[in-house]
N, C-alpha and C positions, 0 to 999 in steps of 0.2 A: 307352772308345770302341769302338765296333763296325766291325770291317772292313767298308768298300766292295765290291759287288758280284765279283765277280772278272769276269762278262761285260764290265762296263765299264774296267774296266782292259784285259783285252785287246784291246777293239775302242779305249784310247787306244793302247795299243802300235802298235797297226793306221794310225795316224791320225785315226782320227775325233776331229774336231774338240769335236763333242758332246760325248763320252764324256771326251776332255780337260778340257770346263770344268765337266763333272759331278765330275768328279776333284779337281780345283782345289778347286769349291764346295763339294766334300765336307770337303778338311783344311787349307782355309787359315786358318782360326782355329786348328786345331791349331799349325799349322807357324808362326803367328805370336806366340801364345801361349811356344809351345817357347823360340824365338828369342827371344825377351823374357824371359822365363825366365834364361836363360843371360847376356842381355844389360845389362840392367837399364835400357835406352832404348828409347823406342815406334820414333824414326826410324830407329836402327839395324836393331831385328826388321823394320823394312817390307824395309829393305833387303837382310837375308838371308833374308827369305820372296822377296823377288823372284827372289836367286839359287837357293834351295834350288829352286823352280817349274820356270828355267829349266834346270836339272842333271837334274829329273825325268825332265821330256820331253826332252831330249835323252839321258838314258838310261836312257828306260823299256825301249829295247827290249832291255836286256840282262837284265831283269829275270825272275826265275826265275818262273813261273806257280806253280811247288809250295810256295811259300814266302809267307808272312804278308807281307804289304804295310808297314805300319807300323813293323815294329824296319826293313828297307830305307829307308824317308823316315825314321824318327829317326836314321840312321848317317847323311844327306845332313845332315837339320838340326843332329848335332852337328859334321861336318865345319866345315861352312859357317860355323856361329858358331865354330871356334877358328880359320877362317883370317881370319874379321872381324875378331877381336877381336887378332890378331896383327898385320894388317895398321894398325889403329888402335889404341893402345894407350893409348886416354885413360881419362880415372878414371870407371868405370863404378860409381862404389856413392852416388853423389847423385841419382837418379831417384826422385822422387816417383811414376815414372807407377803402377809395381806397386800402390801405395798403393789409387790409381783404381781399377786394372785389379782387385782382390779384395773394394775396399769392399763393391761388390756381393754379395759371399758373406754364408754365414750368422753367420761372426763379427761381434766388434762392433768397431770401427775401431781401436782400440786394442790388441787382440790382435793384427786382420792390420799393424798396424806394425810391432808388437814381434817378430813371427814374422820378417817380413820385413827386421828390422832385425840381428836376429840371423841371419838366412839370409845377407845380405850381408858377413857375417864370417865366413864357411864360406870353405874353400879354394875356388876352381874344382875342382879334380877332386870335390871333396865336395858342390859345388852340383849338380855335371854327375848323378853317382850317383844322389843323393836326388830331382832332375828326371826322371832316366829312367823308374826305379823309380818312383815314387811321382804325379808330377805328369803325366808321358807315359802310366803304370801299364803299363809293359812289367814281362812276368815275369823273373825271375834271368837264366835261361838267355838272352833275348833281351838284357837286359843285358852279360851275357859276351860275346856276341858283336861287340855293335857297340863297346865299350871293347878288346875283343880281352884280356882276362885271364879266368880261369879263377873256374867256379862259386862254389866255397869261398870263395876272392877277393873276388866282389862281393860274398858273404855278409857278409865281414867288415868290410869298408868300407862297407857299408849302415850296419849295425850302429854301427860307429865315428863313422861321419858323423852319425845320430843322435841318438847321446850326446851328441856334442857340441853339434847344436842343443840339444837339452833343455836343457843343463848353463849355453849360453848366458842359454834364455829363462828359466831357472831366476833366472839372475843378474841379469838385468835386468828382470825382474819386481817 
């Protein structure tokens, strides 16, 4: 995904109303996407897209200019999904919606189940890694950052977490 203007983020910083729902319109499938992701319910991600939105603007303006916009909104939207999911702690792995939400890809429905069926037997910290990395497509280092552990670190846990999808869809294949 390609960064957002940077004029338009500072003139949301600024207020402008516009350039907010140009903001908005630019990563709310991201940011509901993510939240789903993590969550594995459509009602829940509306509802930590709603908070991750209102955390934004209310502090964009601390927001560093020198700095990549995106790993900033993935450290809100994985906040936000672990205080949801703290706050709620129901059984988040019977959501058919992801099913829905990938059918449309190029696999063929049977893969995005099996993928997705073996991703919901992944740790949380192992779904969180492999979503950042891979489905958000943040680099290493932006990785490290918003996990707050060190490069090599996420390298290995990428890695690990990996394996063990393969190893799952291996097995249920």
């Amino acid at each position: 995904m390609e960064e957002i203007n940077k004029d338009v983020i500072e003139q949301a910083k600024n207020g402008d109303e516009r350039s907010m729902s140009e903001l908005f319109q630019y990563y709310k499938d991201y940011v509901m996407r993510s939240s789903f992701l993590y969550l594995h319910r459509m009602e829940e991600a509306e509802d930590v897209t709603e908070n991750v939105f209102f955390k934004v603007f209310t502090n964009l303006k601390s927001f560093n200019m020198d700095k990549d916009f995106r790993p900033w909104l993935s450290r809100i939207i994985t906040n936000e999904c672990h205080n949801y999911f703290k706050k709620n702690r129901g059984d988040y792995s019977n959501s058919d919606d992801m099913i829905d939400l990938m059918a449309s890809q190029d696999s063929s429905f049977e893969t995005v189940k099996l993928i997705q069926d073996c991703f919901k037997q992944l740790s949380p910290s192992e779904r969180e890694i492999l979503s950042l990395r891979f489905y958000q497509e943040l680099t290493i280092e932006e990785v490290s950052n918003i996990l707050h552990i060190n490069v090599p670190n996420v390298k290995v846990k990428i890695h690990r977490s990996l394996k063990k999808l393969k190893e799952l869809v291996k097995n249920d294949a």
